[in-house]
N, C-alpha and C positions, 0 to 999 in steps of 0.2 A: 864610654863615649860612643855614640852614634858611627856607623859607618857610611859609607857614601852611598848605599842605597837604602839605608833608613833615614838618610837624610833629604835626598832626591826625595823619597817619598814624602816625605813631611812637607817638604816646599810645595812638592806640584810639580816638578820638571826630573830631566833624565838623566842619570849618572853623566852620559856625554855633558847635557849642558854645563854639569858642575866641573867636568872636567875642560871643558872650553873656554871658561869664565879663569881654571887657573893659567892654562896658554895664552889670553889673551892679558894677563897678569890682571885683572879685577879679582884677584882671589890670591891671598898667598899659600902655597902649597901646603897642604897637611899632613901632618904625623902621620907615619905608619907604623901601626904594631908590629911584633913580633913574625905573627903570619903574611904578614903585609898589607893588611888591608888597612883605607884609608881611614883616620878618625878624627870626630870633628868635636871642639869643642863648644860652648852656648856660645860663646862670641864669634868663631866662625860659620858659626849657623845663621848669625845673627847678619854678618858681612854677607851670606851668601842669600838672604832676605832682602835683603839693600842692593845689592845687586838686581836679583830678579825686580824690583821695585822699579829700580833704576832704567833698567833695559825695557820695561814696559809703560814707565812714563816717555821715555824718549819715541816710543810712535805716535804720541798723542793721543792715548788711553788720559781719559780723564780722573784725575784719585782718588775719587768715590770708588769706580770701577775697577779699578785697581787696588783697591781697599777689600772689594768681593773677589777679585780677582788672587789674591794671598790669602784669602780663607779658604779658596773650593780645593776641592779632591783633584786627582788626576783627571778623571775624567769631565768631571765639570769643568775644568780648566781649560782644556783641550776642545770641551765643545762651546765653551766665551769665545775661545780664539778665533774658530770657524767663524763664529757669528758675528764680529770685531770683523775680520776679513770681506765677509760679506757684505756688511755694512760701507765698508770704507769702498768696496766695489760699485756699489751702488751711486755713492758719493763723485767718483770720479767720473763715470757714464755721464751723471747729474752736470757738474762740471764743462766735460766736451761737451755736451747740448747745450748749457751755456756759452760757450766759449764761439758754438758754430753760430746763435742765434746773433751773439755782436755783428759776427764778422760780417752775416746778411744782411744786419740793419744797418753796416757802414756802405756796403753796396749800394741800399736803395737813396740814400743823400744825395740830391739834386746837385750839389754844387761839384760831385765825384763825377757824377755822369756829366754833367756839360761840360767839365773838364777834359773827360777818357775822351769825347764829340768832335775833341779840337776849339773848341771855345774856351774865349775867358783871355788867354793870352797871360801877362801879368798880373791882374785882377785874379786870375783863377789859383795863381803861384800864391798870394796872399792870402787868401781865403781859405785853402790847404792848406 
């Protein structure tokens, strides 16, 4: 049976993650041999693929991409995620420049400004 950095390696991720995944109890703890090291067998390898799955659908990685994303090596993995990051960075800028353009186009509304003027009275309370 695999130990936990032959298995880290196999998935793509870090002895810590596999041991964070048993702390946070999505993982039940595993066997240790004689010398102590951890050992895992296909069906907790298999839980700890579903896991990593799991934890990478929940950012809204889509499961194609997460489909390449369980086949790459360490390093390709590590360099998806960069670029996954970047991406979603890019997305949120996108976003507040949306979010600012509303808020200017609710300022230029006539019926805002003869409001803020002091005009309108009731008429202005309804129309708002």
């Amino acid at each position: 049976m695999p130990t936990i950095g032959q298995v880290a390696s196999y998935l793509g991720v870090t002895n810590r993650a596999i041991r964070h995944y048993h702390q946070r109890g999505l993982l039940p703890e595993s066997e240790h041999d004689l010398s102590g090291y951890r050992r895992y067998t296909p069906d907790a390898i298999l839980a700890l693929a579903l896991v990593r799955s799991k934890t990478l659908s929940d950012t809204g990685i889509p499961p194609a991409r997460i489909e390449q994303l369980m086949a790459a090596g360490t390093d390709e993995f590590a360099a998806s995620i960069v670029s996954i990051d970047a991406e979603t960075q890019q997305q949120v800028r996108e976003l507040k420049q949306r979010r600012k353009r509303i808020a200017e186009s609710g300022e230029d509304d006539p019926r805002r400004r003869w409001a803020r003027a002091g005009g309108g009275g009731r008429f202005a309370e309804k129309v708002l």
